[in-house]
Backbone as JSON Lines, residues from 0, in Angstrom:
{"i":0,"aa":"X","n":[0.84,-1.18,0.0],"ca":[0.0,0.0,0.0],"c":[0.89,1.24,0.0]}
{"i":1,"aa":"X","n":[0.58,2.18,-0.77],"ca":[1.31,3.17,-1.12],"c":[0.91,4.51,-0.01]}
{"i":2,"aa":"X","n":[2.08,4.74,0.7],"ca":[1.51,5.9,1.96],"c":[1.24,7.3,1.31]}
{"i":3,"aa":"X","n":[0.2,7.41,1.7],"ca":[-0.62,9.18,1.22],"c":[0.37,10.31,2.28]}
{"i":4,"aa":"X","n":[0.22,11.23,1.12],"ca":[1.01,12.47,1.68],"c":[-0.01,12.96,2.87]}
{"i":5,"aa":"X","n":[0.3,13.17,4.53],"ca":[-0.38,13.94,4.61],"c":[-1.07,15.19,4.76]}
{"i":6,"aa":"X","n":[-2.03,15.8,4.59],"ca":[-2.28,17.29,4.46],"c":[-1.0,18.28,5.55]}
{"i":7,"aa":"X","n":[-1.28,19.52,5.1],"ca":[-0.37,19.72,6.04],"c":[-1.13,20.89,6.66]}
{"i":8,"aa":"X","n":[-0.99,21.46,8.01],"ca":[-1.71,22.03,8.37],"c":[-1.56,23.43,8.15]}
{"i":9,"aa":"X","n":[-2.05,24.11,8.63],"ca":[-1.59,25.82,8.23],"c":[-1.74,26.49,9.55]}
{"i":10,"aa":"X","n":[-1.23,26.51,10.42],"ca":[-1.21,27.85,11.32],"c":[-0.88,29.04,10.98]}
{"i":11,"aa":"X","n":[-1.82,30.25,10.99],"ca":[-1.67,31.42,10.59],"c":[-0.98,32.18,11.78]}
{"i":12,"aa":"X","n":[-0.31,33.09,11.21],"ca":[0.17,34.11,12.08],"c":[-0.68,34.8,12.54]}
{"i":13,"aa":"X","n":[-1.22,35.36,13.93],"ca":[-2.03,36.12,14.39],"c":[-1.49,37.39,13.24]}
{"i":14,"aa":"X","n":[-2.68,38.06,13.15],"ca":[-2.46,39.49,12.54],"c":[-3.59,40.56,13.34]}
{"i":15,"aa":"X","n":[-3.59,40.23,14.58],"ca":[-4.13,41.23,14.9],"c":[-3.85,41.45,16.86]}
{"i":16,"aa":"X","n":[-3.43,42.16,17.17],"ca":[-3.2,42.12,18.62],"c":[-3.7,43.01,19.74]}
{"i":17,"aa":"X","n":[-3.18,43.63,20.82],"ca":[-3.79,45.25,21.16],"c":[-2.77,45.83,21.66]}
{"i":18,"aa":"X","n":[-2.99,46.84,21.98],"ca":[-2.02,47.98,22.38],"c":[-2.41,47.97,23.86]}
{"i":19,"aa":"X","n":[-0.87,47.59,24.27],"ca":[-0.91,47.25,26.04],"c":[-0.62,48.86,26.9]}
{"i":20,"aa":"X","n":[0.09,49.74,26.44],"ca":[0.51,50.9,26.82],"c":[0.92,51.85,25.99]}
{"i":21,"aa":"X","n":[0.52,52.77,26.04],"ca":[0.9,54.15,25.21],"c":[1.82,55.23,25.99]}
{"i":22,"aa":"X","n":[2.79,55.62,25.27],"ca":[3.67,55.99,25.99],"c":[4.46,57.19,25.39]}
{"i":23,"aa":"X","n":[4.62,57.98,25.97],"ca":[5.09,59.68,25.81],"c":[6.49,60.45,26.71]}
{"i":24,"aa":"X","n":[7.19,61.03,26.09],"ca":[8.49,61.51,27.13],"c":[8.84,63.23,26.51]}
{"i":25,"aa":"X","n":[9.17,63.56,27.55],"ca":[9.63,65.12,27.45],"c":[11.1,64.79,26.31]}
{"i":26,"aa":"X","n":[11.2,64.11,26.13],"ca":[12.43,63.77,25.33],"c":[13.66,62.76,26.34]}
{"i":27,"aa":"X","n":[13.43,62.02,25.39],"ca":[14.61,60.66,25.42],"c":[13.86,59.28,26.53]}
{"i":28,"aa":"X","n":[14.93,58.62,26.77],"ca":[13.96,57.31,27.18],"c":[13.91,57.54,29.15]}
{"i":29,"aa":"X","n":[13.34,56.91,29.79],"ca":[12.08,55.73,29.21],"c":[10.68,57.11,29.05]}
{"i":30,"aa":"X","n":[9.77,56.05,28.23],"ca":[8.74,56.98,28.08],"c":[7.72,56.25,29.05]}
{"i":31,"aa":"X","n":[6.87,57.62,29.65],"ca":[6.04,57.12,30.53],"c":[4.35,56.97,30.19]}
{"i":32,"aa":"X","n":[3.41,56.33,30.83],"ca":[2.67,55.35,30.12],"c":[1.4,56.78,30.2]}
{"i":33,"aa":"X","n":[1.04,56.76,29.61],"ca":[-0.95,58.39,29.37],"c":[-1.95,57.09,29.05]}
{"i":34,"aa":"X","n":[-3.03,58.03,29.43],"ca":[-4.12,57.54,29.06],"c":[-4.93,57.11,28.35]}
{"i":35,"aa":"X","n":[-4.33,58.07,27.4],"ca":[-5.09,57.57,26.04],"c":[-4.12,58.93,25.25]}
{"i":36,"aa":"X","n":[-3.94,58.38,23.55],"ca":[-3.02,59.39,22.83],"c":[-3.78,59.75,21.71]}
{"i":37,"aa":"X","n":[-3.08,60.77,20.7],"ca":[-3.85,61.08,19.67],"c":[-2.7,61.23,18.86]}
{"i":38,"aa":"X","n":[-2.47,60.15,17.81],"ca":[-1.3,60.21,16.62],"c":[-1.78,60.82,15.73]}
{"i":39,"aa":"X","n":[-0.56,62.1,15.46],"ca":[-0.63,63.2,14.2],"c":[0.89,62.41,13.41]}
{"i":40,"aa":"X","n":[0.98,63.44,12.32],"ca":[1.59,62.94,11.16],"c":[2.82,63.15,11.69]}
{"i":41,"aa":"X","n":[3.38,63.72,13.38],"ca":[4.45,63.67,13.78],"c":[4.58,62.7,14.88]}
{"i":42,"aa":"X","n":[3.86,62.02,15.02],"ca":[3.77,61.32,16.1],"c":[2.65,61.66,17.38]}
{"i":43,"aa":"X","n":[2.89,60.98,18.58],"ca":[1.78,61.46,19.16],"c":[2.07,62.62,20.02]}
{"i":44,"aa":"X","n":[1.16,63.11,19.88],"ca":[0.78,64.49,20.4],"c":[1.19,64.42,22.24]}
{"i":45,"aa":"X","n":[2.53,65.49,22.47],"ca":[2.89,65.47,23.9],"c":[4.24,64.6,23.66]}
{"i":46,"aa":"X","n":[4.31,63.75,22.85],"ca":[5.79,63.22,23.18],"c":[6.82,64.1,22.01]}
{"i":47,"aa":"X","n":[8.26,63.99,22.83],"ca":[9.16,65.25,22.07],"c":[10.28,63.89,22.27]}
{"i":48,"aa":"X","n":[11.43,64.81,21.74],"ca":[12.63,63.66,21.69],"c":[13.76,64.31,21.66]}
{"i":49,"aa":"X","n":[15.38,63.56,22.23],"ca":[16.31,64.41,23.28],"c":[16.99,64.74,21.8]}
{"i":50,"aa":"X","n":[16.96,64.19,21.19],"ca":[18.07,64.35,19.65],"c":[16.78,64.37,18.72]}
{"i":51,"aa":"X","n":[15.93,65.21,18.11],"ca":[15.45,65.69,17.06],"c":[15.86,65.23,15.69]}
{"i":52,"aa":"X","n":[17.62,65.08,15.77],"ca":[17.99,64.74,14.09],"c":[18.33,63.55,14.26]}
{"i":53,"aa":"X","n":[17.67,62.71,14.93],"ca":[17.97,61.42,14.92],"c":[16.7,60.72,14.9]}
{"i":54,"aa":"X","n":[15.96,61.43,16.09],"ca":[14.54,60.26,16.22],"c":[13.73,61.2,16.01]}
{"i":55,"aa":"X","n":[12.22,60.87,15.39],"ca":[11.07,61.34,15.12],"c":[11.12,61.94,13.62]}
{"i":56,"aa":"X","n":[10.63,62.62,13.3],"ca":[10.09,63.09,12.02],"c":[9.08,62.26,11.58]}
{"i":57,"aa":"X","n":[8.62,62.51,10.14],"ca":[7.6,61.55,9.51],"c":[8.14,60.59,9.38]}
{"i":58,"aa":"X","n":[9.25,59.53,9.11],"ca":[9.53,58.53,8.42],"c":[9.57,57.56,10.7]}
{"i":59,"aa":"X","n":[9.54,58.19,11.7],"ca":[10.01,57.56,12.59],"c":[8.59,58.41,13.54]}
{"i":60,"aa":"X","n":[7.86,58.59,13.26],"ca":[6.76,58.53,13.99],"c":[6.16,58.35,15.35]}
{"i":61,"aa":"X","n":[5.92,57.15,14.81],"ca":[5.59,56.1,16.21],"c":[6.79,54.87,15.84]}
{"i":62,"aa":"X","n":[7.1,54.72,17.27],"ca":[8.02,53.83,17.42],"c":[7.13,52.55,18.36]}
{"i":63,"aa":"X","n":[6.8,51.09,17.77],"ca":[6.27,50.69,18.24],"c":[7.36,49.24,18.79]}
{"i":64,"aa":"X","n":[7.0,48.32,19.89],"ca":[7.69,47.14,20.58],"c":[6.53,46.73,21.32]}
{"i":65,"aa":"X","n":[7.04,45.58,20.3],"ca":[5.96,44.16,21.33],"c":[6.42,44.1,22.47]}
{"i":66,"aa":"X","n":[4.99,44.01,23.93],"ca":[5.76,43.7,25.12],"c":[6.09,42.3,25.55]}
{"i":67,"aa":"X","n":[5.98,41.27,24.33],"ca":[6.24,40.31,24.52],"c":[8.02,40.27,24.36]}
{"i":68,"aa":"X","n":[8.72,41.13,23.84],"ca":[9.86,41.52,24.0],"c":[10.25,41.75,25.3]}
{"i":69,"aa":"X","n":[9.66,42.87,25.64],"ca":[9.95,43.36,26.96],"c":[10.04,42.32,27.88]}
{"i":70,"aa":"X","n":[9.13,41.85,27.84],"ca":[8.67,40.63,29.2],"c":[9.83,39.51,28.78]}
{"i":71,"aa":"X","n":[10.59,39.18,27.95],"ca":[11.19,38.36,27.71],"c":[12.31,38.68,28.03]}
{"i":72,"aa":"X","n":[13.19,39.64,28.04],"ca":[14.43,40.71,28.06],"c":[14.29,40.49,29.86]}
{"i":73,"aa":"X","n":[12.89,41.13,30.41],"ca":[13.23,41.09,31.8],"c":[13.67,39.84,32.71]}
{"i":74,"aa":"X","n":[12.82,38.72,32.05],"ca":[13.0,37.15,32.32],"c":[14.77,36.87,32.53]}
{"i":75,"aa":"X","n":[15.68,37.68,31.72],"ca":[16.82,37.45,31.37],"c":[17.8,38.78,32.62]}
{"i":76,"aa":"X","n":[16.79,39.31,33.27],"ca":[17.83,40.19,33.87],"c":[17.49,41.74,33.44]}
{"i":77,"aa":"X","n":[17.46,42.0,32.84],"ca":[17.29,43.31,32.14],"c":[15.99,43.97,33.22]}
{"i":78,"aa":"X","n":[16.77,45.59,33.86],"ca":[15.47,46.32,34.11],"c":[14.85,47.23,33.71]}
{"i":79,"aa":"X","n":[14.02,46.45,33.01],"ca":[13.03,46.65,32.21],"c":[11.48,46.69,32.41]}
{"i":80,"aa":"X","n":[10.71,47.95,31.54],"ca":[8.86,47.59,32.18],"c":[8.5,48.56,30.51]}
{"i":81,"aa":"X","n":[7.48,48.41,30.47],"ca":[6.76,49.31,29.43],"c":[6.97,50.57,29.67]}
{"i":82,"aa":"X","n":[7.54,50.77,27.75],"ca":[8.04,52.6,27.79],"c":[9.71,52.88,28.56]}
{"i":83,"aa":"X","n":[10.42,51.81,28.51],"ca":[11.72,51.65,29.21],"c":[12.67,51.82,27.78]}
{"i":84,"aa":"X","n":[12.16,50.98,26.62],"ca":[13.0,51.47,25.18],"c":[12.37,52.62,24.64]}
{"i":85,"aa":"X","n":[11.45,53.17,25.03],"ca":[11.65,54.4,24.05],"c":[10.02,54.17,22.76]}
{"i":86,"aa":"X","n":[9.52,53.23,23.08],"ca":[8.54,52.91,22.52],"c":[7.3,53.63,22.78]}
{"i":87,"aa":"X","n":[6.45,54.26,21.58],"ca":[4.76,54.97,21.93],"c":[4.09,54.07,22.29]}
{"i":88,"aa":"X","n":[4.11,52.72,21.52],"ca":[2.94,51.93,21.88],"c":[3.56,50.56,21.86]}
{"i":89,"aa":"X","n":[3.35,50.19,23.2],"ca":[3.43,48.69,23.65],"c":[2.3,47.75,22.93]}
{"i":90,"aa":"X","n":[3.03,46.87,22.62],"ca":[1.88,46.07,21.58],"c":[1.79,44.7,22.55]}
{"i":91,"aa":"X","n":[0.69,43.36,22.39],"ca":[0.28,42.68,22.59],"c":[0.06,41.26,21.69]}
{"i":92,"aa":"X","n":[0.18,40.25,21.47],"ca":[0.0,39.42,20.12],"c":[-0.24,39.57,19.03]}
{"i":93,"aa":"X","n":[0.37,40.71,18.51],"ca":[0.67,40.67,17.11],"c":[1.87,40.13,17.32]}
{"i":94,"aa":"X","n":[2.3,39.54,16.02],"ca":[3.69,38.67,16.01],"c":[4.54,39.3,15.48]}
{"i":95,"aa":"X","n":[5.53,40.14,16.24],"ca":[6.68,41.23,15.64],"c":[7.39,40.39,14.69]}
{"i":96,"aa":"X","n":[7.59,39.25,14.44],"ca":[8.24,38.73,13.41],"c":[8.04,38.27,12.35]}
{"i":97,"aa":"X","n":[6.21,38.58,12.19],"ca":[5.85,38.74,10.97],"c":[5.73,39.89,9.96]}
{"i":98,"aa":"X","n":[6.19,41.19,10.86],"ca":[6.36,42.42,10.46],"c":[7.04,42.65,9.67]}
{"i":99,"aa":"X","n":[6.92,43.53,8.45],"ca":[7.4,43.8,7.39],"c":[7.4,45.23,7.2]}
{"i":100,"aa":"X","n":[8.24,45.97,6.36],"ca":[8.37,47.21,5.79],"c":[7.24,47.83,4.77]}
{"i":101,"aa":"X","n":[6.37,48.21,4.74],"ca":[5.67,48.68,3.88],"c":[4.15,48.6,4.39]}
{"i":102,"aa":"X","n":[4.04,47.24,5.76],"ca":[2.66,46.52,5.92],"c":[2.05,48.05,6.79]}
{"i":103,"aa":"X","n":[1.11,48.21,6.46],"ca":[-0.33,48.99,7.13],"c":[-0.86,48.39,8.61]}
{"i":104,"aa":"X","n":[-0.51,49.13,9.36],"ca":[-1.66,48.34,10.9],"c":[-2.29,49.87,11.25]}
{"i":105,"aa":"X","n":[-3.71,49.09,11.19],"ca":[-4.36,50.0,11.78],"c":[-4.4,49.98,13.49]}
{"i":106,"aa":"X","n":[-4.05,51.0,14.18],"ca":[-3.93,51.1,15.35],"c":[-5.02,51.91,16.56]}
{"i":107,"aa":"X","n":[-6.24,51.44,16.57],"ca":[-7.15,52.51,17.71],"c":[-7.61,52.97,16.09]}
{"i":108,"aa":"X","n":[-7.48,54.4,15.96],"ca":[-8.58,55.27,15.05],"c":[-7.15,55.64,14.16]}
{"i":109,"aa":"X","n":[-5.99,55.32,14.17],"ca":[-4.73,55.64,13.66],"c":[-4.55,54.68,12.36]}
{"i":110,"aa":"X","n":[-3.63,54.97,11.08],"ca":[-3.57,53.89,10.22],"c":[-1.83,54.44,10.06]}
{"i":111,"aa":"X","n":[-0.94,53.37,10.61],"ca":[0.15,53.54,10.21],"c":[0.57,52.88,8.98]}
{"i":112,"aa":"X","n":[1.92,53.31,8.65],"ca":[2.94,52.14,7.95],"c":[4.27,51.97,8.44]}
{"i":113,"aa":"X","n":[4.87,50.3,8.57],"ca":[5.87,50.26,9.11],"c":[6.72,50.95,7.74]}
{"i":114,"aa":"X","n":[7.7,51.72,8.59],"ca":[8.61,52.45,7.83],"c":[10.08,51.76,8.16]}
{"i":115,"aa":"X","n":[10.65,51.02,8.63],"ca":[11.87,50.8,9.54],"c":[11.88,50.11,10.42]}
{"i":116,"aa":"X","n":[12.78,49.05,10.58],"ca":[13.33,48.66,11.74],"c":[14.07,49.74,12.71]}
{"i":117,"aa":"X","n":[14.17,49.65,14.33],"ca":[14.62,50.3,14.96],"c":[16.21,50.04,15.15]}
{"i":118,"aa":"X","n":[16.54,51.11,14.76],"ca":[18.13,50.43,14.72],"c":[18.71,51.07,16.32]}
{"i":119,"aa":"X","n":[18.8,50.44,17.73],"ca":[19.16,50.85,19.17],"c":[20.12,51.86,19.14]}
{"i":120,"aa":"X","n":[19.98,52.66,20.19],"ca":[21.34,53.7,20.18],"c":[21.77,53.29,21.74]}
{"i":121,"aa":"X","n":[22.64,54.41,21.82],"ca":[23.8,53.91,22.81],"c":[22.66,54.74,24.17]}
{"i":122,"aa":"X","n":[21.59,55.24,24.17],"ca":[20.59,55.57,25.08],"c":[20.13,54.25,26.09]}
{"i":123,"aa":"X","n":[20.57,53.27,25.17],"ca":[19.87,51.96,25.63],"c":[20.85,51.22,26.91]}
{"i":124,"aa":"X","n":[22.14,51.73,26.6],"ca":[23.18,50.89,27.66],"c":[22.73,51.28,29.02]}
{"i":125,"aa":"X","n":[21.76,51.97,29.48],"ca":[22.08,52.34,31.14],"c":[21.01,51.02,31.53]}
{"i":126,"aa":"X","n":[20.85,50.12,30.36],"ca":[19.6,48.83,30.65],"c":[21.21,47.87,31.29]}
{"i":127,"aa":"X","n":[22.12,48.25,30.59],"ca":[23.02,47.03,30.57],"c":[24.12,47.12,29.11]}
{"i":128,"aa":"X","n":[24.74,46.59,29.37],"ca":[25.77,46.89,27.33],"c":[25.81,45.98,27.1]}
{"i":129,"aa":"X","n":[25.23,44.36,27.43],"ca":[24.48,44.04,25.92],"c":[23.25,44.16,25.37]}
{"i":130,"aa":"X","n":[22.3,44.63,26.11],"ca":[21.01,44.89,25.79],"c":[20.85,45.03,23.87]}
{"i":131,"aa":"X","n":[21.89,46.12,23.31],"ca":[21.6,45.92,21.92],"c":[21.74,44.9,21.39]}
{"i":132,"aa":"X","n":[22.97,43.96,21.84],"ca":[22.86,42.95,20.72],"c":[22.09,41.67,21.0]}
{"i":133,"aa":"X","n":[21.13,42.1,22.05],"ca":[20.26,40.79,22.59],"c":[19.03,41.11,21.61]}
{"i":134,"aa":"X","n":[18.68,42.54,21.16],"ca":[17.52,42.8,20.44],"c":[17.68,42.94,19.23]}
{"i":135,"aa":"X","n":[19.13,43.34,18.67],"ca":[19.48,43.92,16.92],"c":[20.76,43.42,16.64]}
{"i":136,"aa":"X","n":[20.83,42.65,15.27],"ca":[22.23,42.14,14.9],"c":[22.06,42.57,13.17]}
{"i":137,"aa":"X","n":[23.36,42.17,12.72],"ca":[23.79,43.1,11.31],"c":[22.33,41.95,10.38]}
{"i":138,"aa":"X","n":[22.0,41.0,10.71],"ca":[21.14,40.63,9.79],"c":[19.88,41.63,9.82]}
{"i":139,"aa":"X","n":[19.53,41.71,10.93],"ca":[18.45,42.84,11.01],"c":[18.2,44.18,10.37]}
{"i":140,"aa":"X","n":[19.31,44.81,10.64],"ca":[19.97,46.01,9.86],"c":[19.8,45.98,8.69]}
{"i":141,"aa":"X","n":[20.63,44.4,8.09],"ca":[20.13,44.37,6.63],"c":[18.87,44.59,6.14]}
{"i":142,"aa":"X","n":[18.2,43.99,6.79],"ca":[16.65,43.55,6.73],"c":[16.8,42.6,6.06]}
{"i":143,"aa":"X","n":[17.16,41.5,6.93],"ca":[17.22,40.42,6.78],"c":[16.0,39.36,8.13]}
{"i":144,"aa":"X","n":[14.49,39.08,7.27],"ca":[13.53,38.92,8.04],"c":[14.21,37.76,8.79]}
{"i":145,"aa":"X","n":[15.36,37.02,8.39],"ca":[15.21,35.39,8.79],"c":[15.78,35.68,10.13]}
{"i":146,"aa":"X","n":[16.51,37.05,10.45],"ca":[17.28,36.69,11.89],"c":[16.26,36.67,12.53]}
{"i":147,"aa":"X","n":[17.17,35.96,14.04],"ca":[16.59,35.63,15.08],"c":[15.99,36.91,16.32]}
{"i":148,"aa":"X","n":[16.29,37.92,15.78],"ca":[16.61,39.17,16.14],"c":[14.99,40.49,15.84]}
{"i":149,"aa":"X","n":[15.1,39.92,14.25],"ca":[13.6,40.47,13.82],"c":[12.97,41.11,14.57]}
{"i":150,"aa":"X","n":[12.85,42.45,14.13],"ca":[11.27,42.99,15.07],"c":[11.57,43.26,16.71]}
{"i":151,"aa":"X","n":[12.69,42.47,17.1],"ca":[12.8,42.64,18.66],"c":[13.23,44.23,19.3]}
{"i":152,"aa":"X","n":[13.48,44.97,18.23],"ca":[14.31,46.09,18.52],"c":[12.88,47.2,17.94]}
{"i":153,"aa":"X","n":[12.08,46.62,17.47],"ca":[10.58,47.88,17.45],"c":[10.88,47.63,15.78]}
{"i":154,"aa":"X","n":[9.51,48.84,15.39],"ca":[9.44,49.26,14.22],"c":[9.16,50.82,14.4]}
{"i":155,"aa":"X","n":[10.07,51.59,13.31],"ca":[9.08,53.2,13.34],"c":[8.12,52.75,12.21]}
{"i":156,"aa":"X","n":[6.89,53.92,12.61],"ca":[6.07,53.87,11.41],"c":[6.06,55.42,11.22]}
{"i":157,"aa":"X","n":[5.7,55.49,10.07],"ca":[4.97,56.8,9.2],"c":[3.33,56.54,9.57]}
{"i":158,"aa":"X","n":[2.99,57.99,9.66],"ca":[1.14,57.81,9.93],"c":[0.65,57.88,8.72]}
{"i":159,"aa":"X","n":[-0.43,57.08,8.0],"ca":[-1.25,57.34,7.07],"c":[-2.58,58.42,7.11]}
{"i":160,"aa":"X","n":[-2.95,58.09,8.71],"ca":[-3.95,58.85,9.07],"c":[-3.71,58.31,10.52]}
{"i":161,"aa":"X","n":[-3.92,59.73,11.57],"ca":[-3.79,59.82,12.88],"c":[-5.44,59.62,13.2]}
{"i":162,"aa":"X","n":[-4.67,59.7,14.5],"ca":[-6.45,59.1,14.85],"c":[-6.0,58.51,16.87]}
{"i":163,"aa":"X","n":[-7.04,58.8,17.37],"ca":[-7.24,58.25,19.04],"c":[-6.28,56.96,18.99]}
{"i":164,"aa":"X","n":[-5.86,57.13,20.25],"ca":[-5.52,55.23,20.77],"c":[-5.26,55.49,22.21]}
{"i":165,"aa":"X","n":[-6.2,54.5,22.48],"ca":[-6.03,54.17,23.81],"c":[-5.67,52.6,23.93]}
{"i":166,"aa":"X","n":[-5.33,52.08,25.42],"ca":[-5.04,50.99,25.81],"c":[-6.16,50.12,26.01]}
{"i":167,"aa":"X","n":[-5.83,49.08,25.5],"ca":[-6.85,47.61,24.64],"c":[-7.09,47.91,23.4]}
{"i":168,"aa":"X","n":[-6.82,48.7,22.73],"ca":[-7.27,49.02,21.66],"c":[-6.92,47.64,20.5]}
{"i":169,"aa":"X","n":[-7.0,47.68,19.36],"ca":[-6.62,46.51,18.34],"c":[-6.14,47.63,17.66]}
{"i":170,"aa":"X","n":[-4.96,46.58,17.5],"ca":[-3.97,46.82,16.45],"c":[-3.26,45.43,15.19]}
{"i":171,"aa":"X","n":[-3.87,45.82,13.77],"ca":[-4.02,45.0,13.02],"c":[-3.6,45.03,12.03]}
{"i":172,"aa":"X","n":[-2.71,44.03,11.51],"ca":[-1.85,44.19,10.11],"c":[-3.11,44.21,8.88]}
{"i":173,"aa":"X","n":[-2.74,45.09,7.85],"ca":[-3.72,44.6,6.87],"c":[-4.51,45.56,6.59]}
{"i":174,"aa":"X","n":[-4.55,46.58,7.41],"ca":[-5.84,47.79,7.8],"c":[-5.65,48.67,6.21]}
{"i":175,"aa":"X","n":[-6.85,49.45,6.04],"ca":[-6.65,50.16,5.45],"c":[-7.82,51.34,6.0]}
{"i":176,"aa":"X","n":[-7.02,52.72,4.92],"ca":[-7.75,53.66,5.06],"c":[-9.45,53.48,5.07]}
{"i":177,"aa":"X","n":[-10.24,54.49,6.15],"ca":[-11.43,54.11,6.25],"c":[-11.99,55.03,5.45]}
């Protein structure tokens, strides 16, 4: 008897998660957690940043990190909590490593696009000095999706359209303008 191939299954990548904390700073890290935000085409409204020609503009927006990162980093030592990298919005099961350059998530009443991987600065060592290379390595940089690294270091986005976000909100790859 000749053995049948069998089917194979398909687990999908979640594509849709929520926003665990929103987060704002007079400039530079950590950012601390508000109530609810309102993303304009510079980011959200109330947060500023310590170096201007480095972080923010349109192309670096919102800087978003799964806190499934976070929570994983701390497991390892790192003191760490939401809004400790420098992140607007703490995310929830979306799968940062299915994230891509160009993809649309609609966020609360917001429609971004990932614009960038976060490439860490030296802001990050008072976590520890290896903290960067536990989250970003040269494959990443490349944009190279296969490292192990992916996504762990955030994404900036560009806003398509700003809009409310508060915490629980859904945040979902795929979105488009309403």
């Amino acid at each position: 008897m000749e053995e049948q191939p069998q089917p194979t299954t398909h687990h999908p990548q979640p594509t849709e998660g929520s926003i665990v904390q929103i987060n704002v700073s007079l400039g530079g890290i950590p950012k601390r957690p508000i109530l609810s935000g309102m993303i304009t085409p510079l980011g959200l409204a109330g947060d500023a940043h310590a170096h201007p020609q480095i972080h923010g503009g349109p192309e670096k927006a919102v800087l978003l990190i799964a806190a499934e990162v976070i929570d994983e980093l701390k497991s390892r030592g790192y003191p760490l909590f939401y809004g400790a990298l420098g992140e607007n919005l703490t995310t929830r099961g979306l799968d940062y490593r299915q994230l891509r350059i160009g993809q649309q998530l609609r966020a609360g009443a917001a429609l971004l696009e990932i614009a960038k991987v976060r490439g860490p600065c030296a802001a990050l060592d008072i976590y520890g000095p290896s903290i960067k290379q536990e989250i970003y390595d040269a494959q990443a940089k490349a944009g190279d999706t296969s490292s192990p690294r992916w996504g762990m270091s955030g994404f900036y986005a560009r806003v398509l359209q700003g809009g409310a976000v508060h915490p629980d909100d859904i945040i979902s790859i795929g979105a488009t303008l309403a």
